[in-house]
C-alpha positions as CSV (number, residue, x, y, z in Angstrom):
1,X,0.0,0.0,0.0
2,X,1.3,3.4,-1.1
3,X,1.3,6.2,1.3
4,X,-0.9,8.5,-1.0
5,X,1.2,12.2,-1.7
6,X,-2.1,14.1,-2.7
7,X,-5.3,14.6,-0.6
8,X,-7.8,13.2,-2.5
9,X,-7.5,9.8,-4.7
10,X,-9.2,11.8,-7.8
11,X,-11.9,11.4,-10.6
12,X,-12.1,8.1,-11.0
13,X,-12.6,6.8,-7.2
14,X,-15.3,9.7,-7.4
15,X,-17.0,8.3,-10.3
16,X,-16.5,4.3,-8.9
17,X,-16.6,4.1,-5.6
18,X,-18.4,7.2,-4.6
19,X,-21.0,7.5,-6.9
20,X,-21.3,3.6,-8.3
21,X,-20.3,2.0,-5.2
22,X,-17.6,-0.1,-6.7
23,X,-15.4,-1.0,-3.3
24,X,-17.3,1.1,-0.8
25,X,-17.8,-0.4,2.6
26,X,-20.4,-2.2,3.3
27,X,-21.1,-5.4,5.6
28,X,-19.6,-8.3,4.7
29,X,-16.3,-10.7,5.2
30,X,-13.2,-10.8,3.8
31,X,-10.1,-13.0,3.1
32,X,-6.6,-11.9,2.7
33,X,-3.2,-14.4,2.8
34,X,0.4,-13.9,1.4
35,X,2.6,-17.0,-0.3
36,X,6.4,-15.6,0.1
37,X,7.7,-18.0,-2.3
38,X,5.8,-16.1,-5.2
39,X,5.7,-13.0,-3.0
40,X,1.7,-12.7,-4.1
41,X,-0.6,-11.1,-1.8
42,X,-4.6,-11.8,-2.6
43,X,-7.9,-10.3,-1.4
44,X,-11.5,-11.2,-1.7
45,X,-14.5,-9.7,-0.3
46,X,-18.3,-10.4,-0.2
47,X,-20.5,-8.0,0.8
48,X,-24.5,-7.4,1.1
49,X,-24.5,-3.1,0.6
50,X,-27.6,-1.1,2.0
51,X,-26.6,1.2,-0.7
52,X,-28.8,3.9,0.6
53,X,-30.6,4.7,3.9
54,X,-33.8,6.5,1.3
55,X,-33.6,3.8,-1.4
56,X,-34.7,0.2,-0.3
57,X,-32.2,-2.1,-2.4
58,X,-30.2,-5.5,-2.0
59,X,-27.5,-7.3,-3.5
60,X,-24.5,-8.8,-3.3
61,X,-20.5,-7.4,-4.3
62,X,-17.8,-9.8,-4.7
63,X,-14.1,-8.6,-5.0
64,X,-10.6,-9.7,-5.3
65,X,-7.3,-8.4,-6.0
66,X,-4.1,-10.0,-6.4
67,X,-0.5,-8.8,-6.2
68,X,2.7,-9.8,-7.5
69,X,6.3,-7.8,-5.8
70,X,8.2,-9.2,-9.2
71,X,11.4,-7.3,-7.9
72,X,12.4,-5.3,-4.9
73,X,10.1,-2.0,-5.2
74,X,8.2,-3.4,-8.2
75,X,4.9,-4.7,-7.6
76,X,1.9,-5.5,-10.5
77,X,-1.6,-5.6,-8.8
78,X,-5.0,-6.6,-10.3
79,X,-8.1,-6.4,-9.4
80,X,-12.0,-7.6,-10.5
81,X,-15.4,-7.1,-9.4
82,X,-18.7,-8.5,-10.0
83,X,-22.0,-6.7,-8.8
84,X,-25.5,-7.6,-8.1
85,X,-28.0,-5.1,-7.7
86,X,-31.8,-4.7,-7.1
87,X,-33.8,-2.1,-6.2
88,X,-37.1,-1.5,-4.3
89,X,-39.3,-3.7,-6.0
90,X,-39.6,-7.0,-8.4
91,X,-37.5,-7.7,-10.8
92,X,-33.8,-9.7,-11.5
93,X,-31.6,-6.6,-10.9
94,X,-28.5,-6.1,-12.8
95,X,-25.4,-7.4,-13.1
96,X,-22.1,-5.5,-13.2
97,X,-18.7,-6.0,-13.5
98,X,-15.2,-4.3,-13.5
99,X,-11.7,-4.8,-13.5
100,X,-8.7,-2.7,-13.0
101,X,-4.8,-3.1,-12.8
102,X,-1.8,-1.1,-11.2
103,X,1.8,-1.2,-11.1
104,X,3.9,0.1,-8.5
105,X,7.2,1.3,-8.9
106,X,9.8,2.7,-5.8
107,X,13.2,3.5,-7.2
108,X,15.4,4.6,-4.4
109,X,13.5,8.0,-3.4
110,X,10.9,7.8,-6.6
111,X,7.6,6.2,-6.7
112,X,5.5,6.4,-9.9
113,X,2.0,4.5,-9.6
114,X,0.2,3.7,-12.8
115,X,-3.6,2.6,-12.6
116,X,-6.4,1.8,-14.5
117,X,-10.0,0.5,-14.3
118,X,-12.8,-0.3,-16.1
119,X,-16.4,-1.0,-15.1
120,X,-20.1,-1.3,-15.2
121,X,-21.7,2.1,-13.4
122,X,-25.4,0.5,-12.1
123,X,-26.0,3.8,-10.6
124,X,-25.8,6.3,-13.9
125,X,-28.5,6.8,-16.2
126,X,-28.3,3.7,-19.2
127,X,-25.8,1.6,-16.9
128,X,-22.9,2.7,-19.4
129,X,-19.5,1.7,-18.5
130,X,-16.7,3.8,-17.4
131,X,-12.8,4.0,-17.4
132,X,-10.4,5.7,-16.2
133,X,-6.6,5.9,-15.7
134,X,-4.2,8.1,-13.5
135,X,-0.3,8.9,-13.5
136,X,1.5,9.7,-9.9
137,X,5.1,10.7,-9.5
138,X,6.6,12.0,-6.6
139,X,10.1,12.3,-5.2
140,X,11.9,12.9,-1.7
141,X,14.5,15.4,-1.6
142,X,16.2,15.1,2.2
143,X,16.3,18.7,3.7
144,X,17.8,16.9,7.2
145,X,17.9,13.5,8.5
146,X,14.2,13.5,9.4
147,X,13.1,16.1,6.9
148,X,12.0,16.3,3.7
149,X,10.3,17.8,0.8
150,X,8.5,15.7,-1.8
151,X,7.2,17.1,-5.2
152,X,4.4,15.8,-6.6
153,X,2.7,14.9,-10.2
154,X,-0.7,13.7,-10.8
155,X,-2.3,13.8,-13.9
156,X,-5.6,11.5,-14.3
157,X,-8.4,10.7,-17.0
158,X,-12.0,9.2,-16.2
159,X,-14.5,8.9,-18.5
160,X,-18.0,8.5,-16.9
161,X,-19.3,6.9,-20.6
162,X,-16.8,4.7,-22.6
163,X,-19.5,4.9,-25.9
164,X,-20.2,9.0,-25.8
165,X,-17.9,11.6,-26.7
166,X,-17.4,15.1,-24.5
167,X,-18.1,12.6,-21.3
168,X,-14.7,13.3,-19.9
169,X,-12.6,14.8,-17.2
170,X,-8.9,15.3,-17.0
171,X,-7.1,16.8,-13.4
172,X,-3.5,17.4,-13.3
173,X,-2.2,18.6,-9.8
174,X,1.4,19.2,-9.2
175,X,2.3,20.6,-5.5
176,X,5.7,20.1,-3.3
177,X,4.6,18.5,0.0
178,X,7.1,18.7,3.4
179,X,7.7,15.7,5.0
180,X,8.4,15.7,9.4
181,X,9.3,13.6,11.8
182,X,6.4,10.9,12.9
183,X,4.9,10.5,9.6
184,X,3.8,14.2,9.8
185,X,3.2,15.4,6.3
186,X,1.7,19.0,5.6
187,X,0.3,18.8,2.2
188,X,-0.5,22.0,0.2
């Protein structure tokens, strides 16, 4: 798990997890275990959402992510989803799915994180399916043995319709954070 540089994880958690649900917390279970010899790490979660407290639904989320650490600081994740949903009344509910990868790259003070998804969004108008990538660099330059400062480059695309034009967004954010003693970071 990367420490993230910037405040906010961006457009495409918006348009996934906060406004589609993909990954939000709900109650449920979850599985996790390592195997060192192939230095892969795996998740998987089931969950029954109460999407919202006004809208009477049910269903059932199922996700998993796997991990490979191919080299010392590089590490390939990837990740899938599948997503039943039904709403106040009768009827078989939809069924959605998504996937995503990442890859994770620490070379000596550097870290570049590369990410993309792609998935079913039950929650916008014609259930279209969205994507998205994003593009994070950051470096620490050591001020003093415990200080530092750590420029930062994020640049990310999300596209809330794969099929229609002129649904896009693009952010770019660039900032220089200083990093203190304890893990305290003030972030601009």
């Amino acid at each position: 798990v990367v420490d993230l540089p910037v405040l906010d994880r961006g457009l495409l958690n918006d348009l996934l997890v906060e406004d589609n649900q993909w990954g939000d917390r709900a109650v449920g279970m979850m599985a996790s275990g390592r195997l060192d010899l192939a230095k892969l790490r795996w998740y998987v979660s089931l969950t029954n959402p109460a999407w919202s407290s006004s809208l009477r639904s049910d269903g059932l989320d199922v996700t998993g992510r796997v991990q490979l650490s191919l080299v010392k600081g590089l590490t390939l994740g990837l990740n899938g989803g599948y997503k039943h949903l039904r709403l106040a009344g009768p009827g078989s509910g939809t069924h959605n799915f998504g996937f995503g990868g990442d890859v994770v790259w620490k070379l000596a003070d550097a870290h570049i994180v590369l990410e993309g998804s792609y998935a079913d969004l039950p929650f916008e108008t014609g259930r279209p399916r969205g994507f998205g990538a994003l593009l994070l660099v950051d470096y620490e330059l050591e001020l003093r043995a415990d200080w530092a400062l750590q420029p930062v480059a994020f640049v990310e695309l999300a596209d809330a319709d794969a099929q229609l034009s002129q649904t896009e967004s693009m952010k770019l954010a660039f900032g220089v954070n200083l990093l203190a003693p304890g893990g305290f970071r003030v972030l601009p």
